[in-house]
Every structure is written in C-alpha cells, then in structure tokens.
C-alpha positions in Angstrom: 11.5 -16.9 -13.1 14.1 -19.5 -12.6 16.0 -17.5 -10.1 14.7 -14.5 -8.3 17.7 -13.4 -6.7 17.9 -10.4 -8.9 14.5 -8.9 -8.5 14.3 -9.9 -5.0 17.3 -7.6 -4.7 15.7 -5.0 -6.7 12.9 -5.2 -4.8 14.4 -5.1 -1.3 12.5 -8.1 -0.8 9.3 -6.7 -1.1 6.4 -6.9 -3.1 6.3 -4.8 -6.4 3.0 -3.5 -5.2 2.0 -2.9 -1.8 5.6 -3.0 -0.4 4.8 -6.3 2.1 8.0 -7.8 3.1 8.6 -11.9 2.0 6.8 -14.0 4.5 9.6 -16.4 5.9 7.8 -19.1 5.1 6.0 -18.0 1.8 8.2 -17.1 -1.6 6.7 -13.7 -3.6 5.0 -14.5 -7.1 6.7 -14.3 -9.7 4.3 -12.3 -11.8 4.0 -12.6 -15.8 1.8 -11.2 -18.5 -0.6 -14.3 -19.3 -1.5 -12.8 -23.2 2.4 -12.6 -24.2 4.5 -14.8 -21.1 6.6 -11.6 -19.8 7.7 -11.4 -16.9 6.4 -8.6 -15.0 8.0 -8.6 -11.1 7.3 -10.6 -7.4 4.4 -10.0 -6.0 3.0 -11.0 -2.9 -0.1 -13.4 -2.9 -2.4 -11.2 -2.2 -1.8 -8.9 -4.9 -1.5 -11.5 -7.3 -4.5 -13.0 -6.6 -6.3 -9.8 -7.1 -4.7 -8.4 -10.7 -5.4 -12.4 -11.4 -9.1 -11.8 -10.4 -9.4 -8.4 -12.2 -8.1 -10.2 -15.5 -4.9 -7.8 -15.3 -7.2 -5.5 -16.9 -6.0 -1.6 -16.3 -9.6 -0.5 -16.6 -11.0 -2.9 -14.5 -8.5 -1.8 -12.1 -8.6 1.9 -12.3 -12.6 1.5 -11.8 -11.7 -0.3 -8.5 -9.6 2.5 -7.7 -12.5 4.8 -8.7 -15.3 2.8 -6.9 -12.9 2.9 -3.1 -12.2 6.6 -3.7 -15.7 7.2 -3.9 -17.0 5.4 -1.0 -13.8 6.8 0.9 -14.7 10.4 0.3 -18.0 9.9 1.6 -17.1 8.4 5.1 
C-alpha cells in the first residue's frame, strides 16, 4: 500500500487480526494475496509472519485452530 492512512483508520490502528495496537516504533504490514497481488489489510508482524509460514493456506490454518483446541480441551 502506498498510503495506509485509510486502513489504519479503518482499523483503529490495530491489527486486522489479533487487535494489537501499532508499535510506536514499528509500522503494521501491509498484507497482500501472494497468488493474485491484492491487498488484503495491516497486520501486525506477528501475524504476518505466521499466515506467511502457514502458506496463507485456510486449511492449514483451520488445522492449527483444530490442533490448539484439542490440546486446550484437555488441560
């Protein structure tokens, strides 16, 4: 994104998916689709990093989801 004023507003200045606020001295992603090049949202690094490592794969990440649900219930 060339500018993210916009989503930043939209976003409250937060990241698209756990809700962490900007870090003052560290900008939120700005998060594309790597297959077709559209942009998605800001994200914070962590959260980037890890739908980067999961390939942006839903069902990769829904059996994450599944996996720490499982081991959740059981604790």
């Amino acid at each position: 994104f060339p500018s993210h004023d916009k989503e930043l507003i939209e976003q409250e200045g937060r990241c698209a998916i756990c809700g962490t606020p900007k870090e003052e001295n560290r900008d939120l992603c700005a998060d594309h689709d790597h297959a077709t090049g559209q942009k998605r949202g800001l994200l914070c690094h962590k959260c980037n990093t890890g739908i980067g490592l999961l390939k942006d794969d839903i069902d990769i990440l829904c059996a994450a989801i599944d996996y720490l649900r499982k081991y959740k219930e059981n604790q």
